[in-house]
Structure formats: C-alpha cells, structure tokens
C-alpha positions in Angstrom: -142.3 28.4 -43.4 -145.6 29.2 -45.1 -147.2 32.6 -44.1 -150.5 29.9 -43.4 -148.3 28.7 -40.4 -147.7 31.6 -39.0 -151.5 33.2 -39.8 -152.7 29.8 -37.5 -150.0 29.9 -35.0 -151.1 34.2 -34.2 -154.6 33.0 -34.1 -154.0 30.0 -31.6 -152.1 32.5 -29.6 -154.6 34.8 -29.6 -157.0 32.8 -28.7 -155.1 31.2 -25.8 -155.1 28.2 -27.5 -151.4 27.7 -27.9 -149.1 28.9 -25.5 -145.8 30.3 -26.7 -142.5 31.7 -24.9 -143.0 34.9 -26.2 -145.2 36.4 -28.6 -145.8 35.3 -32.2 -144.1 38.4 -33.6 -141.1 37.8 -32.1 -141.2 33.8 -31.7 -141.9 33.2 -35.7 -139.3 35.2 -37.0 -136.7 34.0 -34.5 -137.5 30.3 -35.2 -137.1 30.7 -38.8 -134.0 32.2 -38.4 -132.8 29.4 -35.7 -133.9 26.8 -38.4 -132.9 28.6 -41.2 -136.8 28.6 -42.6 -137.4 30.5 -45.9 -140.7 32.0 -46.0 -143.5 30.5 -48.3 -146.1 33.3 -49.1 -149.7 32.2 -50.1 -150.2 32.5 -54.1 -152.8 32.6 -56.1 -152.1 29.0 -57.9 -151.6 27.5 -53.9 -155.3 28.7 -53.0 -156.4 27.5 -56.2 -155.4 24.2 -56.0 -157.2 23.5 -52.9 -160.2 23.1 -55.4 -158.5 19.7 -56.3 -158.0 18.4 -53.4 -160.6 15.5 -51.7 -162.1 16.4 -48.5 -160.1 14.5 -46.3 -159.5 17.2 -44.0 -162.0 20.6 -43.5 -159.4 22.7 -41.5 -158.8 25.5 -44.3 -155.8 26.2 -42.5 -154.4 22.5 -42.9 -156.2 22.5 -46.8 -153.8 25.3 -48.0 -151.0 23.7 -46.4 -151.4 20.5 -48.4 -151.9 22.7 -51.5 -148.8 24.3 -51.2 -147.1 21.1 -50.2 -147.8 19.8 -53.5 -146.7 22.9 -55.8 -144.0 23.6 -54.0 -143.1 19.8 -53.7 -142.1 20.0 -49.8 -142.9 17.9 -47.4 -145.6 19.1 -44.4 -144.0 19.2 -40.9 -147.4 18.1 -38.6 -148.7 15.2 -35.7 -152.0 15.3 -37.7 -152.5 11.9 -39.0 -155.2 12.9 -41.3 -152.5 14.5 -43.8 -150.9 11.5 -44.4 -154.4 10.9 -46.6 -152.6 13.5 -49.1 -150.3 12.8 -51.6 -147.6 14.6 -49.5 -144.8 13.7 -47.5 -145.3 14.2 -44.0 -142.5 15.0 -41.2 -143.2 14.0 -37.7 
C-alpha cells in the first residue's frame, strides 16, 4: 500500500469526505495487515516520474499513484476510469 493512499484516505476522513469504521490510524494499518499489504513509501524517482506522465488525470494524489505503478510495475487497485488512460494495469 503506497504511503499516497493512506496520505488521501486521512485527508478524506478528515474532511468528512469518507467515512470509515474507525479512524485512519487504526483502520490503515489493520487493513494492510488483513491483506497482507507491504507498504510503498514515496521516493524521490516516483515523484519524478510524474513529469513524464500526460495529463490525463490532475488529481496529484491519483498522478503519484500512476508513477509509482509504473516503477514499481504493480498494478493500481481504483473505480476511476480515467487511469485506465495510463499504461498501468488497473484492478477493479
């Protein structure tokens, strides 16, 4: 799990704008655990490589994602359509 997803999933929460069963700190680290998640930290080359990328897609958030997809060669776990736009596999 990249530290990006859990950066935008505190936000949202913060903000009210995604409601979770308990809060992020305990909720992130349990779900990784349940899934057996390794965490993904954001490097230097991963925010770099968002200079290559076309602007498909101006959530920051969503841009970093697709970097690290492709460095990392993982596939993105999302319901937004727009990544598919991406060289990157997308789950869901």
């Amino acid at each position: 799990m990249s530290a990006v997803t859990a950066w935008e999933i505190a936000i949202k929460s913060a903000l009210g704008r995604l409601t979770l069963a308990e809060d992020p700190q305990r909720f992130i680290p349990e779900q990784m655990t349940q899934n057996a998640f390794e965490p993904l930290p954001v490097q230097i080359r991963h925010a770099l490589k968002v200079v290559d990328l076309p602007n498909i897609h101006r959530d920051p958030f969503d841009r970093l994602l697709v970097a690290q997809a492709l460095i990392e060669d993982l596939a993105l776990v999302s319901g937004d359509a727009q990544l598919g736009r991406y060289p990157v596999r997308v789950i869901w």
